[in-house]
C-alpha positions in Angstrom: 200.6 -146.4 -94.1 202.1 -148.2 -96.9 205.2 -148.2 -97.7 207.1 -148.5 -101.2 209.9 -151.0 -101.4 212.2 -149.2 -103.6 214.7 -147.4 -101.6 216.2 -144.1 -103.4 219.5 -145.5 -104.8 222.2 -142.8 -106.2 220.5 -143.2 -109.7 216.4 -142.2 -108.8 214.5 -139.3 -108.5 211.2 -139.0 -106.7 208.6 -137.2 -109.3 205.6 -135.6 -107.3 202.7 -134.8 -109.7 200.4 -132.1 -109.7 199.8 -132.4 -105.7 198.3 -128.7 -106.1 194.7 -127.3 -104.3 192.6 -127.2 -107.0 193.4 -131.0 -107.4 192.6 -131.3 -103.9 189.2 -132.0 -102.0 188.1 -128.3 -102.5 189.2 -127.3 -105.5 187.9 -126.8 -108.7 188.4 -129.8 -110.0 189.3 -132.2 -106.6 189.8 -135.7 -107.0 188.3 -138.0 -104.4 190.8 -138.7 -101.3 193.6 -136.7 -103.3 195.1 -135.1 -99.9 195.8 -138.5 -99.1 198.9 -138.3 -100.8 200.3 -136.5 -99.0 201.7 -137.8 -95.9 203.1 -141.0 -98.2 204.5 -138.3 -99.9 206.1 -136.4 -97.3 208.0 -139.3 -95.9 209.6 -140.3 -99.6 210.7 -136.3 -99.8 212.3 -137.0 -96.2 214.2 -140.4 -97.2 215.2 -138.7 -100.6 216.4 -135.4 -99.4 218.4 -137.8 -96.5 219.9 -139.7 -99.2 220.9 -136.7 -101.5 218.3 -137.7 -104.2 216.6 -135.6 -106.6 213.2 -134.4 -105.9 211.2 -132.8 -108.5 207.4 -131.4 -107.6 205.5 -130.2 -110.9 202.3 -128.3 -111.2 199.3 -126.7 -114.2 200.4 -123.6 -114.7 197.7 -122.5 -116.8 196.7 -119.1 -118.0 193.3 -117.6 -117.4 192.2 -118.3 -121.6 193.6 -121.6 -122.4 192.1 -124.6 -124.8 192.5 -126.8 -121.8 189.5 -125.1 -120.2 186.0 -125.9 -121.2 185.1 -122.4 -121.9 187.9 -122.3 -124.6 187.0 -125.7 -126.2 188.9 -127.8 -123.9 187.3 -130.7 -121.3 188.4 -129.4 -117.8 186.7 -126.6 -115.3 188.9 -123.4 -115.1 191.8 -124.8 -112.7 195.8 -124.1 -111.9 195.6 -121.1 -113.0 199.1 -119.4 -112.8 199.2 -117.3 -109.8 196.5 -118.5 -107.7 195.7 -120.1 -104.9 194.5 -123.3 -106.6 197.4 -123.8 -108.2 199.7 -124.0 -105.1 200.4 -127.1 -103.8 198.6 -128.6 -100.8 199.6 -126.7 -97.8 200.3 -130.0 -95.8 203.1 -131.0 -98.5 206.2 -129.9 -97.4 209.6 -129.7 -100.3 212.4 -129.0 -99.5 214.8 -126.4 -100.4 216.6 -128.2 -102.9 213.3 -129.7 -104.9 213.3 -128.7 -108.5 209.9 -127.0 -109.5 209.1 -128.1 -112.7 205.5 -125.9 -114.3 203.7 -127.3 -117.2 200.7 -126.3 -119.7 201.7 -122.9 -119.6 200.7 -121.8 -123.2 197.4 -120.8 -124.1 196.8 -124.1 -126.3 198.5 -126.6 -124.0 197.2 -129.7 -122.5 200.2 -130.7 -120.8 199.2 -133.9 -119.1 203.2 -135.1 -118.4 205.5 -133.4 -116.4 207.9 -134.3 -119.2 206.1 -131.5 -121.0 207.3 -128.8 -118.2 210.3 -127.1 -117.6 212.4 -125.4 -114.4 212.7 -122.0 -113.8 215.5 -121.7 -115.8 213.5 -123.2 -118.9 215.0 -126.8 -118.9 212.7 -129.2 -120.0 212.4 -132.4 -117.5 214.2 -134.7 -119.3 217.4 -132.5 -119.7 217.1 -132.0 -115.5 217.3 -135.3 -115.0 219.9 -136.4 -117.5 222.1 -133.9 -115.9 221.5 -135.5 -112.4 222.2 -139.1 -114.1 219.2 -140.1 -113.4 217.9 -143.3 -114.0 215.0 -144.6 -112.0 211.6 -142.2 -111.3 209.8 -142.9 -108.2 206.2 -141.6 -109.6 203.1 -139.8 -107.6 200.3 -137.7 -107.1 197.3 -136.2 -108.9 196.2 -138.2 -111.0 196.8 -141.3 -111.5 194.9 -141.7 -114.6 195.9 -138.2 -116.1 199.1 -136.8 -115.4 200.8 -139.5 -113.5 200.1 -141.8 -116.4 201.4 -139.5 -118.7 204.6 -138.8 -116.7 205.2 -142.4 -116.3 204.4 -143.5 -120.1 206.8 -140.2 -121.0 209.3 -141.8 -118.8 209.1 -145.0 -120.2 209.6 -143.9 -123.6 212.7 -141.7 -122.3 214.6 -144.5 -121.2 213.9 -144.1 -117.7 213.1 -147.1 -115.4 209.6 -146.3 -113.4 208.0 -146.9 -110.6 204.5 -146.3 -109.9 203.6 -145.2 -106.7 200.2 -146.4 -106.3 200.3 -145.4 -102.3 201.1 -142.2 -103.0 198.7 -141.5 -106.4 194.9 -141.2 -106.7 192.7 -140.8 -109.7 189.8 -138.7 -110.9 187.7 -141.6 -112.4 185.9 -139.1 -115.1 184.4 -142.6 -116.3 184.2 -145.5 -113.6 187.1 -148.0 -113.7 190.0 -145.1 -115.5 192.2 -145.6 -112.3 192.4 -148.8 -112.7 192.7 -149.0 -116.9 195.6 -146.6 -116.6 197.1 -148.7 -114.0 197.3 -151.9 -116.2 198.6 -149.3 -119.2 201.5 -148.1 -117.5 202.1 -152.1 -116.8 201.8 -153.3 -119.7 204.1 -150.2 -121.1 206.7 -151.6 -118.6 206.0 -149.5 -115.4 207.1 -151.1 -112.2 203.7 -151.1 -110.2 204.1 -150.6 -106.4 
């Protein structure tokens, strides 16, 4: 299995993206080989939790009538919708206690592609969890690479954050050949660490 080369230092957070069932082969709307993530995934919760690092997992949490939804005007199939069992994450992942649990797209005319656009339970917004942490470095992955991961890691980027894409531990949809690999060289070019 591969292995990133960036260990977690006392300034980095591990961001896990959208690792949820519905993204999952299937779901409603599965990307190809996205349980693969998983076990690369697993071991970077293990070293961070070991090191005292922050772990953040974020999921859809979309209500039933939403824009995001084809049926609604939106581009997707009816998916993470709050409460269900698409929505949950992949029964393999395992968090642990401490993770932060960070929900996005929950209004009924969001898109939400970046986990920057999500908040805790409490109702802090990512970047407000992670400043409190001193955070300074996101380790970035899952589902997908070309939807939400990029959009958590261009968010990032913009933030001030140093990022790291995981590309081990990420997979994309592909709606149109070759969008893995385009959003790849975006979050390059936007100054995204590529690992």
């Amino acid at each position: 299995m591969p292995q990133t080369t960036i260990a977690p230092d006392a300034h980095s957070a591990l961001i896990i993206v959208d690792v949820q069932n519905d993204f999952c082969p299937g779901g409603s709307l599965a990307v190809t080989d996205g349980d693969r993530v998983v076990p690369v995934l697993n071991q970077l919760v293990q070293e961070f939790s070991a090191a005292g690092r922050l772990i953040v997992a974020g999921r859809d949490w979309h209500p039933r009538k939403t824009t995001h939804f084809k049926e609604f005007g939106g581009i997707w199939p009816v998916h993470c919708v709050q409460g269900t069992p698409g929505a949950e994450y992949h029964p393999d992942l395992v968090l642990t206690p401490d993770t932060v649990h960070v929900v996005k797209g929950t209004g009924a005319t969001e898109d939400a592609y970046s986990e920057f656009e999500g908040h805790d339970q409490t109702g802090r917004p990512l970047a407000q969890l992670l400043e409190d942490r001193g955070v300074r470095t996101l380790l970035v992955g899952g589902l997908a690479t070309d939807y939400c991961v990029k959009h958590t890691v261009l968010d990032g980027l913009k933030a001030g954050f140093q990022v790291v894409l995981l590309t081990d531990a990420s997979r994309g949809v592909n709606v149109q050949p070759g969008d893995t690999d385009r959003a790849v060289a975006e979050m390059a070019a936007a100054g995204a660490n590529i690992q």
